[in-house]
C-alpha positions as CSV (number, residue, x, y, z in Angstrom):
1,X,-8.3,-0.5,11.5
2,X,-5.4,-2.3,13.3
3,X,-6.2,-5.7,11.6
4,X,-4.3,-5.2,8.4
5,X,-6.2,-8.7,7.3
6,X,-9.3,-6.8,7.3
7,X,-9.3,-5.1,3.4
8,X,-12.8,-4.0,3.6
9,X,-15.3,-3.0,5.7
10,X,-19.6,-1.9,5.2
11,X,-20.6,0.2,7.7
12,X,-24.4,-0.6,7.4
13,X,-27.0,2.2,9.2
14,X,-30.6,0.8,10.1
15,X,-33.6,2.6,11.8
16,X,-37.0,1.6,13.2
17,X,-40.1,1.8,11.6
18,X,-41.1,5.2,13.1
19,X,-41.6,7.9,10.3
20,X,-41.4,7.5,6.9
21,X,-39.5,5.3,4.0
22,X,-37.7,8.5,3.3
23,X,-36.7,9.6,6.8
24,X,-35.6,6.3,7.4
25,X,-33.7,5.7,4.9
26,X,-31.7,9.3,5.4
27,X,-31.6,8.5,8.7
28,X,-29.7,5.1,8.3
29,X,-27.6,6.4,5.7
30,X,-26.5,9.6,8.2
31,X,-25.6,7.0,10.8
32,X,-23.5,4.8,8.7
33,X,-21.5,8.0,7.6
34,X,-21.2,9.4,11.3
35,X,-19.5,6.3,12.1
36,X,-17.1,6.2,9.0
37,X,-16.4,9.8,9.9
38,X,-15.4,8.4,13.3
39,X,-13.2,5.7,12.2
40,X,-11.2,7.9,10.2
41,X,-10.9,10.0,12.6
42,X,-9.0,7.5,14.9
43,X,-6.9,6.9,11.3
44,X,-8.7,4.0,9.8
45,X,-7.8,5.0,5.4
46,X,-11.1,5.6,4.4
47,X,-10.4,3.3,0.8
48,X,-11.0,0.2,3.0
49,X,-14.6,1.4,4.4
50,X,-18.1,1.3,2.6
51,X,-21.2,2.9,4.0
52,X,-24.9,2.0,3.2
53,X,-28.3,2.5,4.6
54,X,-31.3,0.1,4.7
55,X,-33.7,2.4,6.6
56,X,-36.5,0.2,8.0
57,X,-36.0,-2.8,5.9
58,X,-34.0,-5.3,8.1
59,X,-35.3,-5.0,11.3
60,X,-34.0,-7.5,14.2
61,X,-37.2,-7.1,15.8
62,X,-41.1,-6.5,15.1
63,X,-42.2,-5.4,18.2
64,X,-43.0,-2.3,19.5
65,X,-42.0,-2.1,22.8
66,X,-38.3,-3.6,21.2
67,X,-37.9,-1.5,18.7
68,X,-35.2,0.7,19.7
69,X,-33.0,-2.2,19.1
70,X,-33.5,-1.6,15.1
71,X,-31.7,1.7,15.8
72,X,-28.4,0.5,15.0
73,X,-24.7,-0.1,13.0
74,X,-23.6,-3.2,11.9
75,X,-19.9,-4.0,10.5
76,X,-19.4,-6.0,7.9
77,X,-15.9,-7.7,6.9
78,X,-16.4,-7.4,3.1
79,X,-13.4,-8.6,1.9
80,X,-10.0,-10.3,4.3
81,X,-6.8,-11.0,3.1
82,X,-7.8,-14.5,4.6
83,X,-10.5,-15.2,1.6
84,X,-8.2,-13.1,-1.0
85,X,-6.1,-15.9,-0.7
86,X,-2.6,-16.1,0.4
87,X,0.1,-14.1,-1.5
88,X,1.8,-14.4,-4.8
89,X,5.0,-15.7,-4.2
90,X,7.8,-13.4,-5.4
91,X,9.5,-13.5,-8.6
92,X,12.5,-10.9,-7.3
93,X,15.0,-10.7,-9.4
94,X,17.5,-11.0,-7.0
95,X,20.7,-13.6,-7.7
């Protein structure tokens, strides 16, 4: 990630309702992990991203004829150097 203020990041997969609980779940989970696997590959340090799948449990919409739109990747900012707080101040040891 370029924003160094960004410390953490969920990668959350979601699917439709099409199939089963199983499949859906796999599903969401494989494209969480595609992504990740992108973003490291354009050298985001894998220790500040976190993948997880929800299959067909949060769905944006419960229609059929929009249901494509459950097919999707969120981000998440799951942690920020904003809400860790500001710095400790140094204690150097310099004169």
């Amino acid at each position: 990630m370029e924003n160094p203020d960004i410390l953490e990041l969920s990668i959350e997969g979601h699917a439709d309702a099409r199939g089963t609980e199983q499949y859906n779940q796999r599903l969401s989970e494989e494209r969480a992990a595609s992504t990740r696997a992108m973003l490291i590959g354009f050298g985001v340090d894998e220790s500040r991203l976190r993948v997880v799948g929800y299959g067909k449990s949060k769905p944006l919409v419960a229609t059929r004829r929009a249901e494509e739109r459950n097919r999707r990747v969120e981000f998440i900012v799951v942690r920020s150097r904003e809400a860790a707080g500001p710095p400790a101040p140094s204690t150097g040891g310099g004169s």
